[in-house]
N, C-alpha and C positions, 0 to 999 in steps of 0.2 A: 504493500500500500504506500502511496506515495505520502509524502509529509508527515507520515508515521516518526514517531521519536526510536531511533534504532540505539541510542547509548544514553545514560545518563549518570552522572555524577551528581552523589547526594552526598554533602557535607563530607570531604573527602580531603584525608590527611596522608601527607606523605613525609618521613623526614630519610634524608641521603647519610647514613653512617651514621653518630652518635652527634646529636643535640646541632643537625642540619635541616631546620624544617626547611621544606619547597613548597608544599602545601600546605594553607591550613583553611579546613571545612570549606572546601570548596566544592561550588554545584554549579553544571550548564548542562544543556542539551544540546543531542546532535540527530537531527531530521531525516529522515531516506531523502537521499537527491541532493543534499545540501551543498555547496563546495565553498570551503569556509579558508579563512588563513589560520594559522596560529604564531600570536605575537609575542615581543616580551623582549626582554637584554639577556646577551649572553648569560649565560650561566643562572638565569632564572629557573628554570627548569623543561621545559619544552620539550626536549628528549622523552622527559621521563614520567611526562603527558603519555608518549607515544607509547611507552614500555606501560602505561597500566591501560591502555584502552586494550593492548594487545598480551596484556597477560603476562608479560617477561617480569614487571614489578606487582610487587601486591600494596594496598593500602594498609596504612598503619590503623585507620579508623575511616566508618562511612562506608556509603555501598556504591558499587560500580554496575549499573545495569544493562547488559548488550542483551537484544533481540536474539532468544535463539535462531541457529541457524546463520546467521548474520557475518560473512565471513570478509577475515581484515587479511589485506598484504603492508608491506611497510617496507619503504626503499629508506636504506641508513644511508648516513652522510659517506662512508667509508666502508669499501670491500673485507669484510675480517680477514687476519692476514693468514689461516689456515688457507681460506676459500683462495687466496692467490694460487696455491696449485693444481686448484682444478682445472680438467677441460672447462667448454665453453657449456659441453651436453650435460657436466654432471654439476658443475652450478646450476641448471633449470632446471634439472631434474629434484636435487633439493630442495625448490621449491613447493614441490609436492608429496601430501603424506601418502600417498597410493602411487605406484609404479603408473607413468604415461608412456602408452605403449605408440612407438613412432610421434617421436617428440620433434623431431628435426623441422620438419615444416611447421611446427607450431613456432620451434625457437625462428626460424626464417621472418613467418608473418610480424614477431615480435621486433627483430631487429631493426623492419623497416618502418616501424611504427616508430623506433628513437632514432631512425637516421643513420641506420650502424651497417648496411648492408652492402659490404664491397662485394668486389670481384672474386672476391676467393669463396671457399665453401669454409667456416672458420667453427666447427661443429666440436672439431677436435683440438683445437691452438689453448694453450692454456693460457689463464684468467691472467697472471703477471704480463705476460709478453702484448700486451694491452695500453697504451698511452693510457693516462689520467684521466683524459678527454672519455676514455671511450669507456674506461672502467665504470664510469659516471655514467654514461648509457647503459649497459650493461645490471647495473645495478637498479637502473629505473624501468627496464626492461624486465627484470626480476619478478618486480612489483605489479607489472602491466598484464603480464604472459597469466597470474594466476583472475584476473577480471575478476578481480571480488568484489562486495556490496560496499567496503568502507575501504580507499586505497589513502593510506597514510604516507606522504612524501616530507622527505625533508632534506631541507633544503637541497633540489632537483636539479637547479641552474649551474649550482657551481660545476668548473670544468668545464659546462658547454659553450660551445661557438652559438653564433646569432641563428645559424642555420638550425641548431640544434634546437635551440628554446623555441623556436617558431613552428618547431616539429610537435613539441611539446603541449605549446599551449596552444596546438590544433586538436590533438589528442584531447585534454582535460576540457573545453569548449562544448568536443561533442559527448564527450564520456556522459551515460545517462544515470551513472551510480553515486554514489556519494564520495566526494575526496577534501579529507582535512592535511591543510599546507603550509610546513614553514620555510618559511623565504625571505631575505630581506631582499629581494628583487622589485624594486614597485611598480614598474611595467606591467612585468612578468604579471605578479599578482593581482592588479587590474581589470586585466583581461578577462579574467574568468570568475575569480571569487565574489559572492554575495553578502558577505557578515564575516565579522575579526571575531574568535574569541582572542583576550587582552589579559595575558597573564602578570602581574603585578609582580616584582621581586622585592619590594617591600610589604606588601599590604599580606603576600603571599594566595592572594584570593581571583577568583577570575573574571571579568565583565565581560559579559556578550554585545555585540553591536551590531546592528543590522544597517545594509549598505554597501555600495562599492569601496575599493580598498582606500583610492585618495578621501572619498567622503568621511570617513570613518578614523584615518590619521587625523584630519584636519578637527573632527568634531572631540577626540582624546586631547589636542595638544587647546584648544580651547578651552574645554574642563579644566585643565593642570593648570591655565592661567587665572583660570575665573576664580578658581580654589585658593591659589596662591595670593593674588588679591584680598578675596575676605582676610586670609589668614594674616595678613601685614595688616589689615586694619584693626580688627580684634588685639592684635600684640598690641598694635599702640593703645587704644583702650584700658587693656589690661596693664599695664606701665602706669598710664594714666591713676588708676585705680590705685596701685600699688604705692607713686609717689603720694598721694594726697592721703591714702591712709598715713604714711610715714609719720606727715607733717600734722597731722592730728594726733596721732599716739603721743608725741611728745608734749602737748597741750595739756594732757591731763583732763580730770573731771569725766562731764559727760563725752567731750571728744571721743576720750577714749571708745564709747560706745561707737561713735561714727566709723571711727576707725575701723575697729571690727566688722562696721556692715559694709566698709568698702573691700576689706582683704576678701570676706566671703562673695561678694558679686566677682571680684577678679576670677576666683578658683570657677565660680560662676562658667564667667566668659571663657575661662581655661579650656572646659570641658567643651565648648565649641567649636572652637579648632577643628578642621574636620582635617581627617585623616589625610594628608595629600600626599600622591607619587610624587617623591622626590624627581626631580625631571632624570629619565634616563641619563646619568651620568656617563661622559665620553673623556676619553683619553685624553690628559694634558697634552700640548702644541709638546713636540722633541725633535730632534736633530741627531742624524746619523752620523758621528764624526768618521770624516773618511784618515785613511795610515798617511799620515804625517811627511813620511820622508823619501814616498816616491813620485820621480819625474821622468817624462817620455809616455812615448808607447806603451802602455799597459798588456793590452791585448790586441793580438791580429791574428784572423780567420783568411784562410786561404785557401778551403775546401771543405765543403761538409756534406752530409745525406739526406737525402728526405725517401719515403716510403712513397710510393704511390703503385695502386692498384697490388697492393702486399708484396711491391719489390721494391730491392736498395736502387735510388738512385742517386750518382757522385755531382756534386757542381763544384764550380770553381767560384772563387768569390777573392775580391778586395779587399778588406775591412780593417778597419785600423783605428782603433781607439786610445785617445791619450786622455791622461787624470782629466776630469771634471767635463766626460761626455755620458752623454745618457746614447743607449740604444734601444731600441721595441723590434722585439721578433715576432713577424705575424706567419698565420698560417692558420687553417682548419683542422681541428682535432686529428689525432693521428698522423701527420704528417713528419714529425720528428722533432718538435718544439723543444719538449720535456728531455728528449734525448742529445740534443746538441749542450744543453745547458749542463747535461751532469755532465756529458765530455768533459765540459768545462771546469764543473768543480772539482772535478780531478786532477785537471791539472794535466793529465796527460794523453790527450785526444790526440789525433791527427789532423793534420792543417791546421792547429791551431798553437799559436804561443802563447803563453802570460808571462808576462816581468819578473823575473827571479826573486824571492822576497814579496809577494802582493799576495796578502792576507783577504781570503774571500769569505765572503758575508753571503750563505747561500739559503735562502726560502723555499721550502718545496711543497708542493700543493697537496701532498701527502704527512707533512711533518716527518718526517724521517730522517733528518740530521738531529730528531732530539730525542733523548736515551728517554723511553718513557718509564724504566726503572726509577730514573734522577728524580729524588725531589727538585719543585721548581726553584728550591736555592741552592740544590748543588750544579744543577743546570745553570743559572744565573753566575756562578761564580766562578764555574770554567769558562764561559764565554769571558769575563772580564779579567782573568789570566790569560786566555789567548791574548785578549786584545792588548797585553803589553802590562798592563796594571797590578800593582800589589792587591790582594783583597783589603776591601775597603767595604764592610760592611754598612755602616751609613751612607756613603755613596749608594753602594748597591741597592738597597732599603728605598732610596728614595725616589732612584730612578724606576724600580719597580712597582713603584706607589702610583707613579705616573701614570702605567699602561693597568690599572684597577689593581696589582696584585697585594694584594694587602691581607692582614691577619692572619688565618691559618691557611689560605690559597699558597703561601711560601711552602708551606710543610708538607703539601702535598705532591704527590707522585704525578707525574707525567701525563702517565697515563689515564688518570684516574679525574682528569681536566676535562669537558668541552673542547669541542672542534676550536670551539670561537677564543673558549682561553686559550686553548695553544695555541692559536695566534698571535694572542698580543705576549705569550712567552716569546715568540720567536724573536715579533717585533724589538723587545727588552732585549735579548742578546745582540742582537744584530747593533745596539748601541755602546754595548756593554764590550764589542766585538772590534770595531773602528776599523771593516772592513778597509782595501784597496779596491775590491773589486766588487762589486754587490748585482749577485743573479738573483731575481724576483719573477716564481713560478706561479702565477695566481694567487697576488697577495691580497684579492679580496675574498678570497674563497673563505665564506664563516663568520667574518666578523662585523658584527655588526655596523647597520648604515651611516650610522652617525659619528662614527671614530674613522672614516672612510676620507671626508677633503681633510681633517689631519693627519693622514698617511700621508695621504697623496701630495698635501704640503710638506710634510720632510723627505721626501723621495724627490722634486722638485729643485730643492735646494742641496741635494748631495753634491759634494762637490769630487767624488772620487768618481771611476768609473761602473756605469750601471748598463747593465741589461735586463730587460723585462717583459713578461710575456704574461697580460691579460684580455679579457675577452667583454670587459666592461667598458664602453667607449670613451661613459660620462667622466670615470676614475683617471682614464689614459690624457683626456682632454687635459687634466689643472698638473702634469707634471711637463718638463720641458722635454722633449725629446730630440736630438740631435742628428737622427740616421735610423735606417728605417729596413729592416732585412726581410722581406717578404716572402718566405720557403715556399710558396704555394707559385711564384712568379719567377 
């Protein structure tokens, strides 16, 4: 039945490890047909929304109601890294708890639905040997191939080229099922979605809002002002309140009584106050200092590869970069973006040189230069040994304050972060680090929108040598770009 309530959350509490609430007594409904976003700041909990609609988490208190019958798929941000060795057949087969017998043209129909459909037959290629670009189809194609009643995506964009998203949200446009989506894309999200739920990482509670996706930012960020507002006015009030009791209590006699009825109207007014979202807090303005004491030529490319049609193809190329040039490598997913860049951070590709001595600062759209055993201060603190540095703990501390990491976020494990914090860990090293040479693999992939033109302002202003490879135009637009390597041309 259509508009039927297929899930519901009734006062429903979550906490993450010991004394981490993410939830508390929260309740919303979700409709047959609906296609909704789900919003909120990193590390609010979003995810793990996902993980109790879909059973992977349980609730500490409160009841979760799914429609029997009612079945969910869910594309994760990241390929777990067992599933990297699978074939292509026995990742989709996984997707299913009963054997599909002649799977292959299903996986086929599925591929051309995310755009993934070369020339090769790719039935049997396993999951690693996959660009980023495609592992992210792949995974969304995971999701698509089981056509279930509730398709939970999150965040689906990153990784894809323009071609790809457009594939996409052709796809969820006509899809006639229900699909709940987190994205900080707002295009993307526009297109399709009808109503935010709005998960609060202070309040820890959720608001439903009905409307297209800009209508619905705009009428949030209006409340947090309206709010903020009374709230400055009440305080003066209450101040008000408070001096003019002061200067009566000292008065003696009946004063004193006044006194008393102004402290009590203050507590009064206190209780007023309404609860307000602190406004989504974003990343202090920082600077990437680039290594100090080199001069010339950094790096020069003189041949590299690209794939097309599942073969190596060799070019010959120019390229010559000295301190304080930015570069942008473009191309369409799978074409060898991701794979010229690690050449690079290697240091020991073919056709290509780097400056002896030039300390590289490399972002990967995977996180994978970061040990996700490390807690995030011992992470922090070999990045600021490489970079040349005695440890210097209040340094360190503060610069990490910068990019949110504060209180027990330090003590935690790597692993055990947010796509979106890993991000801004990486961000913090990469400062901590004072690159010469800074390759940037989709460094918008995860974190959130609004810490997004202050990247893209200290990438900008780096003054060492930079190469970067994203697929966000508006991001590419506010950094300088110098030289322009286009693998697809």
């Amino acid at each position: 039945m259509a508009g039927e309530t297929i899930v519901r959350f009734d006062k429903v509490s979550f906490e993450f490890g010991v004394n981490k609430p993410i939830l508390d007594e929260v309740s919303f409904s979700i409709r047959r047909g609906a296609k909704l976003t789900l919003m909120g700041q990193n590390g609010a909990g979003k995810s793990t929304i996902f993980g109790l609609i879909s059973g992977i988490n349980k609730p500490e208190n409160g009841i979760i109601n799914i429609v029997n019958n009612v079945s969910i798929a869910s594309a994760k941000q990241v390929i777990p890294r067992p599933d990297l060795e699978l074939t292509v057949r026995e990742f989709f087969e996984k997707c299913f708890k009963d054997k599909v017998y002649d799977i292959d043209p299903k996986i086929d129909e599925i591929l051309e639905v995310v755009n993934l459909k070369g020339h090769e037959k790719v039935h049997d290629r396993i999951i690693k040997t996959f660009s980023g670009g495609q592992q992210a189809r792949l995974l969304l194609a995971s999701a698509l191939i089981q056509n279930p009643d509730l398709l939970l995506l999150d965040e689906p964009t990153n990784n894809l080229d323009k071609a790809g998203i457009a594939h996409l949200t052709k796809f969820l446009v006509d899809y006639k099922k229900t699909v709940l989506v987190i994205s900080h894309d707002a295009e993307f999200l526009n297109a399709f979605t009808e109503g935010v739920l709005y998960l609060d990482v202070y309040t820890k509670k959720i608001e439903q809002y009905v409307g297209n996706y800009f209508n619905v930012v705009k009428d949030i960020t209006a409340r947090v002002e309206k709010e903020n507002m009374k709230n400055a006015q009440l305080e003066k009030e209450i101040q008000a309140k408070k001096d003019q009791a002061n200067v009566f209590a000292h008065k003696g006699g009946r004063l004193r009584l006044v006194a008393r009825r102004m402290r009590e109207k203050a507590e009064e007014l206190e209780e007023d106050i309404v609860e307000v979202r602190k406004e989504d807090r974003t990343i202090r303005p920082f600077t990437i200092p680039a290594q100090p004491d080199l001069i010339g030529e950094i790096l020069s490319i003189s041949e590299f590869t690209t794939m097309k049609n599942g073969k190596i193809v060799k070019h010959k190329a120019k390229i010559s970069l000295n301190k304080n040039k930015h570069l942008l490598l473009q191309g369409p997913n799978g074409i060898g973006k991701s794979t010229l860049l690690e050449s690079l951070a290697s240091g020991h590709a073919k056709g290509e040189i780097i400056k002896e001595g030039t300390r590289i600062g490399y972002y990967r759209q995977d996180f994978s230069t970061l040990n996700f055993d490390d807690t995030v201060y011992q992470s922090l603190a070999s990045a600021m040994l490489d970079g040349g540095e005695k440890l210097d703990e209040e340094r360190m501390r503060s610069i990490a304050a910068g990019f949110l990491i504060t209180g027990e976020f330090i003590r935690t494990k790597i692993g055990s972060l947010s796509e979106g914090q890993k991000g801004l860990v990486a961000f913090a090293r990469l400062v901590l680090q004072k690159p010469g040479l800074l390759i940037l693999d989709e460094p918008t992939n995860h974190i959130n929108f609004r810490h997004l033109p202050i990247i893209a302002e200290a990438l900008d202003k780096y003054t060492g040598t930079m190469i970067l490879v994203s697929h966000v135009p508006e991001f590419v637009s506010q950094i300088r770009i110098d030289e322009v390597l286009d693998l697809e041309k």
